[in-house]
N, C-alpha and C positions, 0 to 999 in steps of 0.2 A: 618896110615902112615906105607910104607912098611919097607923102611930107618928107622934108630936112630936118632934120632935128638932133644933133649927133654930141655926144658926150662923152669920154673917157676916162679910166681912172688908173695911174699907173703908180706900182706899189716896187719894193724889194725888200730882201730881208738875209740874214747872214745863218747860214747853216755849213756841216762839214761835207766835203767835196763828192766822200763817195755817197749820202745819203739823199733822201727823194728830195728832188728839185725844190720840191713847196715847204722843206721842214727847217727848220732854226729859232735858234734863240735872242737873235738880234735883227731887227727891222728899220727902214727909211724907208716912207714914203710919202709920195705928192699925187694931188689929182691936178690934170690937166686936158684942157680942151681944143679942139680944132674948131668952135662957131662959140658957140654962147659964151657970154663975159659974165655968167649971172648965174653965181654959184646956188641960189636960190631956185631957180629952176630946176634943179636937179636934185634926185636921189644917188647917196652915195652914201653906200654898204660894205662893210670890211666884216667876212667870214673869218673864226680862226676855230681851227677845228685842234682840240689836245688829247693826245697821245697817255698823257699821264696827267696829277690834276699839277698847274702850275699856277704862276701870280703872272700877270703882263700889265706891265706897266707904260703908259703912252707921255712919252713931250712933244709941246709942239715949239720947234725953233723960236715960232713969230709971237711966239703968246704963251706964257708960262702956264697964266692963269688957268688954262684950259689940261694942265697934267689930268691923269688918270692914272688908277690903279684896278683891276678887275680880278680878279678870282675866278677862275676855270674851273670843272672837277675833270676827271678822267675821262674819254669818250665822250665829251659837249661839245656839241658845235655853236661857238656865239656868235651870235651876230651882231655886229653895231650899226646900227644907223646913222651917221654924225647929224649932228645937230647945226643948227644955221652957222652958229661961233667958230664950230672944228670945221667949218667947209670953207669959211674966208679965210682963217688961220693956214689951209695947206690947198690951198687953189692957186694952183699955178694959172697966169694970162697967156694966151698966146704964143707970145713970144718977149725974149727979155730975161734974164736973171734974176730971181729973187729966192729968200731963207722961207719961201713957202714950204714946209715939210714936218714929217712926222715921225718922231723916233719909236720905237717898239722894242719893248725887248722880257724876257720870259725868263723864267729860271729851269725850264726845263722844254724842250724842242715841241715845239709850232707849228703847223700848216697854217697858213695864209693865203686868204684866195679874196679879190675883189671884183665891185660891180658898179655901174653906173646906167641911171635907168630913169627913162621918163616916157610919156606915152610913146605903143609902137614903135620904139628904141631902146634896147640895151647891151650891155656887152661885157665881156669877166676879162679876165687876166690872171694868168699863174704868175706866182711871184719867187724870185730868182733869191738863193744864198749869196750873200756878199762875197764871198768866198769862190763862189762859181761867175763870177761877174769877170769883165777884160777889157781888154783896152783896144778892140779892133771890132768893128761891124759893119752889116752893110745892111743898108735900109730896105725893105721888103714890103709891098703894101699894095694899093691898087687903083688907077685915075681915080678920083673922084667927079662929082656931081655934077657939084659946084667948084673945083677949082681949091679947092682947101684942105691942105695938109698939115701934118705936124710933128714933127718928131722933137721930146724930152730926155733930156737928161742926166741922174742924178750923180752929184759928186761924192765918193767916199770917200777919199779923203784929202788933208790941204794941198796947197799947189799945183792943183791939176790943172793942165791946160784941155783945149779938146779944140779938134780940126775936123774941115769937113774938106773931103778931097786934098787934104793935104794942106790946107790954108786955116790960120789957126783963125776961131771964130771967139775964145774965151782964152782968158787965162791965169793963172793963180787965182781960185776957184776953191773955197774952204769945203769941209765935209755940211752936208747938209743943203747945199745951196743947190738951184735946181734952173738949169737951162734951157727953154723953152723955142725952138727955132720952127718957124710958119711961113708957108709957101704957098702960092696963087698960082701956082706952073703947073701943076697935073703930076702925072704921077712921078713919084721920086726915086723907084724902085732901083737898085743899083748904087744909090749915094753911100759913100765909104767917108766913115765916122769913127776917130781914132783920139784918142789921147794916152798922156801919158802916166795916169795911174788908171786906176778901176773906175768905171762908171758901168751906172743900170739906162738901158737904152730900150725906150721905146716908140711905136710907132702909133699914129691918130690919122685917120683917111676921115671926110667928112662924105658923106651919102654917096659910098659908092656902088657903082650898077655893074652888079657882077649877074653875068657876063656885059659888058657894055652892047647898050642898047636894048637892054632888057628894063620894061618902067617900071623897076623897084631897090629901091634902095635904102642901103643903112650904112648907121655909122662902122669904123672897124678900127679895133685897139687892141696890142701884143707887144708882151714884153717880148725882145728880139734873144738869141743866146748868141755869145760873142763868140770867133770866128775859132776860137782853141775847141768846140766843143761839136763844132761841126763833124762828120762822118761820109762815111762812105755808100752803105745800105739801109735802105727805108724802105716801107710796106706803109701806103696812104689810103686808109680805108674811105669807105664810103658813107655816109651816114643816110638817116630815116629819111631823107630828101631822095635820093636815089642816083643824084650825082653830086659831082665837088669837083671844084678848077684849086689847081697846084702852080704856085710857081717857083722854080730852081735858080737861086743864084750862086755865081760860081767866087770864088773868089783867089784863082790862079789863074793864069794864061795855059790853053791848051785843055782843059779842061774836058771829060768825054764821058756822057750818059750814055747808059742802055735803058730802056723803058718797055716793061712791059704790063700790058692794062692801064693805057694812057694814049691819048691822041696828042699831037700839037696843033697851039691854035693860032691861025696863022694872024699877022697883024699887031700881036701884041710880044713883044720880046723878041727874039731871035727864031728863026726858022726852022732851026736844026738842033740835033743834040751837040754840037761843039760849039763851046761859052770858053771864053776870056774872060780877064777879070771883070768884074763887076757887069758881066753882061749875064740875062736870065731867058728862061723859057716858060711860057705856060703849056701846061698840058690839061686834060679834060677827063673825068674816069665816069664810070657809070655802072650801077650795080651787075649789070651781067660780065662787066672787067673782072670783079670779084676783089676788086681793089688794084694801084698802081704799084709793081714792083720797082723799085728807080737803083742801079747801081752806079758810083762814078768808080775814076782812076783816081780822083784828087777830091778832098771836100769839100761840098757843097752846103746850103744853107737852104731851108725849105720851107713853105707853109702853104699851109691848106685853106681852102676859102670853103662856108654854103654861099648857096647862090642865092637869090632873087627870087620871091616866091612865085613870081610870071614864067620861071626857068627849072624849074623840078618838076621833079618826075615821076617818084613813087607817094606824096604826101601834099596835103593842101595847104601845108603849113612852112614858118621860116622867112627868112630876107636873108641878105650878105652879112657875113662875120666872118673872124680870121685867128687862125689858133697856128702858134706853132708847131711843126711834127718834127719831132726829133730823132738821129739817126738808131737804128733798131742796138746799136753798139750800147745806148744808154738806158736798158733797162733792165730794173728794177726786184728783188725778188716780193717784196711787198710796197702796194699803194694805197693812200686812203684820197676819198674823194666823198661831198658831202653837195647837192645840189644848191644850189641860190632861191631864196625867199625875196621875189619883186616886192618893193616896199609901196610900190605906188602903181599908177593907172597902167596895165599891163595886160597881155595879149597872151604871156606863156604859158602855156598849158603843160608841156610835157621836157622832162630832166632825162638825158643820157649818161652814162659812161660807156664810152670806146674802148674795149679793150684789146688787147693785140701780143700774142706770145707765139713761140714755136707750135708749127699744129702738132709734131711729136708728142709735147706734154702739159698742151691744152687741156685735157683731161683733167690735169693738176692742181688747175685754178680756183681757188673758194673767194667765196666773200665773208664777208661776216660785217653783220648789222649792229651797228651799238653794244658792241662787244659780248654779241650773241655769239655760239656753237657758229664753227665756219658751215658753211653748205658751198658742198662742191657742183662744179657750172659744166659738168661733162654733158649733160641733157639743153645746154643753152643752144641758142641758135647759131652757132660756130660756122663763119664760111672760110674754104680753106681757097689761099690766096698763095696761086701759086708753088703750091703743094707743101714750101718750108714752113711758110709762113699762115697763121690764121687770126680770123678779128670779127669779134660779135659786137653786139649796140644792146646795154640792157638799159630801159627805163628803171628808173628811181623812184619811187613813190615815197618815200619817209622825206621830208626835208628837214627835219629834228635829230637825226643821228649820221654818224659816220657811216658810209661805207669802206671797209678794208679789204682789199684783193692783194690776193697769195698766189704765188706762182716759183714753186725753188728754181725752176730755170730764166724768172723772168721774164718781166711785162712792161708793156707801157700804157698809159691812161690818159684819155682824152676826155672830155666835158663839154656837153652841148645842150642848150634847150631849143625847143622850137614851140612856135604858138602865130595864128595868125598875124602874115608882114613882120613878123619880131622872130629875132634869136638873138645866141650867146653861144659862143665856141674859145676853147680856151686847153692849153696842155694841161692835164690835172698834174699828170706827174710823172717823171726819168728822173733819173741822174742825170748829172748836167756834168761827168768827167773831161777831161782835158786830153782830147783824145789827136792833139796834132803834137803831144808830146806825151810817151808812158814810158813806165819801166815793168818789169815784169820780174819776179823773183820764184823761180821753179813753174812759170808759166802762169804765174796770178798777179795782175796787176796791181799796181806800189796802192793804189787805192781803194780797194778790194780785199788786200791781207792787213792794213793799219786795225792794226790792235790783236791780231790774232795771235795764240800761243802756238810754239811748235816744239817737239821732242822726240827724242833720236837723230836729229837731223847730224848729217854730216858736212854739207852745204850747202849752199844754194848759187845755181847759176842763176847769173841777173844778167838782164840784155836790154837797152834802149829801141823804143819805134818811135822816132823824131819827125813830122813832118818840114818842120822850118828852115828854110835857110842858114844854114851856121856859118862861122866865121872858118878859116882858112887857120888860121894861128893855133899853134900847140897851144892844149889847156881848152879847149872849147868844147869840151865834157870830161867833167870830173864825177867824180864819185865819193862820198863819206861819208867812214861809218863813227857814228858820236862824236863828230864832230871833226873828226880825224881824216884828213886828205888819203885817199888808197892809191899814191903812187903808182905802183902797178896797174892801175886800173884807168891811168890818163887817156883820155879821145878813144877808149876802149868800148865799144858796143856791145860787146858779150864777156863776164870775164866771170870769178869765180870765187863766191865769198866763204873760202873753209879753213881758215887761221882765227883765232880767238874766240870762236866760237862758244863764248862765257854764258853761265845761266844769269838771265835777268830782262830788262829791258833793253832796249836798240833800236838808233833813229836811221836808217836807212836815208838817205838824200844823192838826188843827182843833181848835178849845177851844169847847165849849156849855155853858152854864148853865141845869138844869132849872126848873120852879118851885119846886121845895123849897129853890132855891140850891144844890144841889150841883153841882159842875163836873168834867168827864171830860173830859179831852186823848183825842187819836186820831193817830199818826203815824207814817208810813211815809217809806223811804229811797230813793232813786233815783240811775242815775250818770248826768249826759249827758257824753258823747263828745265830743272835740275840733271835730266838727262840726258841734254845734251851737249856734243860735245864732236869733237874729231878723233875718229879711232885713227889712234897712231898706227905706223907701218913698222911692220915688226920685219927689219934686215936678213934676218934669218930663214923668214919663207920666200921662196921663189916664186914666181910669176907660175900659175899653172901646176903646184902642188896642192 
């Protein structure tokens, strides 16, 4: 977009921890801007695409009058358009507090995906489970234009306070209410945003010129994922553009990339791959990279940008947008992703899905259209990155049905349009796991086994991978099983659950205390089957008869 004109829309919604990032049955959301005061100028569209047929019912905090009820069937993708009433009802200003927002909620599991769009400008957002939401971020984004930033966000529930750099900015804060903080200082990248229950955090850049100095620009809007869900290994592909600038923030002292299919660019972030907290790097890929491999020692935090359509390379099409990439730790064995229907004066022409799995069982990948016969994508145009890893770009042509991709090993899914000066780049879908704290039970993580049956088991070894700080004091990891403290098993990191091993249900849970004293529970369900059990030791045989 050559013009200023920048709009965003930012949504959340409440889903279980290990399922795809975009699906649940309970939702809040607010639109909110970095320029315009004048919710009338804008188009603002909320996709929900269903998995089975459900009811979704909508409130709006600030206006009752405006509820809804809709009726889904199986595999629809609806679209809503609000209407003038639902857009002043959850329009958030600027900056400032208010009960601007949207409740959502399903009887049966949701993808949500939103948009915000007006001439040669728009931009999406994947929308986060409540559930996978936290209470530590850091701001990620990119100078602007003009001077105009903004980061929102929303409360779940009472009494929360929320700090920016440690200095509290709000406080006792009900569910629903929606925080709006706007800045004139360029770019904010590195701002650490913390409170002390769950909030949905996002970020609003108004026309920014990626790469700077390049004369093209657009708005950029992305839900951020909080600092527990962060990783270690990413593969940053490249899109129909033919390049993409990445920037890494750290968020530990000592912090160390390796990168490879990436430049550094000098001037903007730090110079080198060693980052302390809150300090970032940008880096540059371009399709003969074949994509950016990035490892650290400590997690890092990441997103991808298109560029400026003065700044690409392989295509005549696109501006700046910003999606988050998330660590290759969080994917998926099935994704659905469904493209965006512009409501108004619009430039897009052409819908992506990125996708990105082991090149080993690449091969493996289907889609399946509106709940057609899957077709497998071995013949796609697959580039392999890096030899572990691979990642193709297929256009979308249906905007009326879902796209579903399969993968038993494992995917992750990106979402991009382009079309003359205009795009929209956005995570379609991971898992959003809590990956700076796990437990693992026979090598499968507490979120990954929730709800599975087992039988014949004799036991299971359980072992913690903590990244946090913990406190010093005995008791700063426990373990219980249905509710029941495992003594044995206190500040124990690997230990070994084969006593009672009864047929039925079982709530597995580990409880850590950091050094700050705050304490996180972590638990998952399991059934065992009538057979099993602990084969007793019979005294009478020997070791080695």
């Amino acid at each position: 977009m050559k013009p200023t004109s920048i709009i965003f829309l930012f949504c959340f919604l409440s889903a279980s921890a290990f399922s795809q990032s975009t699906q649940g049955t309970d939702f809040w959301m607010t639109f909110g801007t970095a320029s315009s005061p004048y919710p009338e100028n804008i188009n603002m569209q909320i996709r929900i695409v269903a998995s089975k047929a459900t009811v979704v019912k909508g409130t709006f905090t600030a206006e009752s009058s405006l509820d809804f009820s809709i009726s889904i069937k199986e595999g629809e993708v609806y679209t809503r358009d609000l209407s003038m009433a639902e857009k002043t009802a959850i329009y958030a200003p600027r900056s400032g507090t208010t009960n601007n927002s949207l409740h959502l909620q399903s009887d049966e599991p949701v993808s949500v995906y939103a948009m915000t769009q007006v001439a040669a400008s728009a931009d999406a957002t994947n929308i986060l489970p409540t559930n996978n939401l936290g209470t530590d971020y850091y701001h990620i984004s990119y100078k602007p234009r003009f001077n105009n930033e903004e980061y929102v966000a929303v409360v779940t529930e009472n009494g929360t306070d929320i700090y920016e750099n440690g200095v509290s900015i709000e406080s006792d804060l009900q569910a629903g209410q929606v925080v709006a903080v706007y800045y004139e200082q360029g770019d904010r990248t590195g701002t650490h945003v913390t409170s002390n229950k769950p909030i949905a955090y996002f970020v609003a850049t108004e026309g920014a010129l990626i790469p700077a100095g390049v004369n093209s620009s657009d708005c950029l809007s992305q839900q951020m994922m909080p600092v527990h869900t962060w990783g270690k290994k990413f593969l940053v592909p490249v899109s129909a553009q033919g390049v993409t600038r990445i920037r890494v923030v750290a968020a530990q002292d000592g912090t160390t990339l390796t990168v490879s299919g990436g430049d550094i660019q000098s001037g903007l972030g730090e110079s080198s791959l060693n980052l302390n907290k809150g300090q970032f790097v940008e880096l540059e890929s371009i399709t003969a990279q074949k994509g950016c491999f990035i490892e650290s020692d400590k997690p890092v935090g990441l997103v991808s940008f298109l560029v400026g359509i003065d700044h690409v390379q392989t295509s005549s099409k696109g501006d700046p947008a910003l999606a988050w990439i998330p660590p290759l730790e969080q994917a998926l064995p099935s994704i659905s992703i469904a493209p965006f229907i512009p409501s108004g004066n619009t430039n897009l022409l052409e819908h992506y899905a990125m996708i990105i799995t082991e090149t080993a069982s690449r091969d493996k990948t289907t889609v399946s259209l509106g709940g057609d016969p899957p077709i497998d994508l071995s013949g796609a145009n697959w580039i392999t990155s890096h030899d572990i890893y691979s990642y193709c770009s297929l256009q979308l042509t249906d905007s009326t049905k879902a796209y579903v991709f399969e993968n038993p090993a494992g995917l992750l899914i990106l979402g991009y349009g382009l079309g003359p000066a205009e795009s929209y780049y956005y995570l379609a879908g991971s898992a959003a796991r809590n990956l700076n704290a796990n437990f693992f039970m026979n090598d499968i993580s507490y979120l990954d086994i929730d709800g599975q049956e087992f039988c014949n088991i004799q036991s299971f070894k359980i072992r913690s991978e903590i990244s946090y700080a913990l406190d010093t004091a005995a008791g700063y990891l426990t373990w219980w099983i249905d509710g029941t403290e495992q003594q044995q098993a206190t500040d124990q990191e690997e230990w070994e659950w084969d006593q009672n091993l009864t047929p039925g249900e079982h709530t597995i849970t580990m409880k850590i205390r950091d050094i700050s004293l705050q304490e996180y529970e972590f638990s998952t369900h399991i059934k065992l089957c009538a057979t099993s059990y602990k084969i007793p030791v019979n005294p009478q045989i020997k070791a080695g008869n």
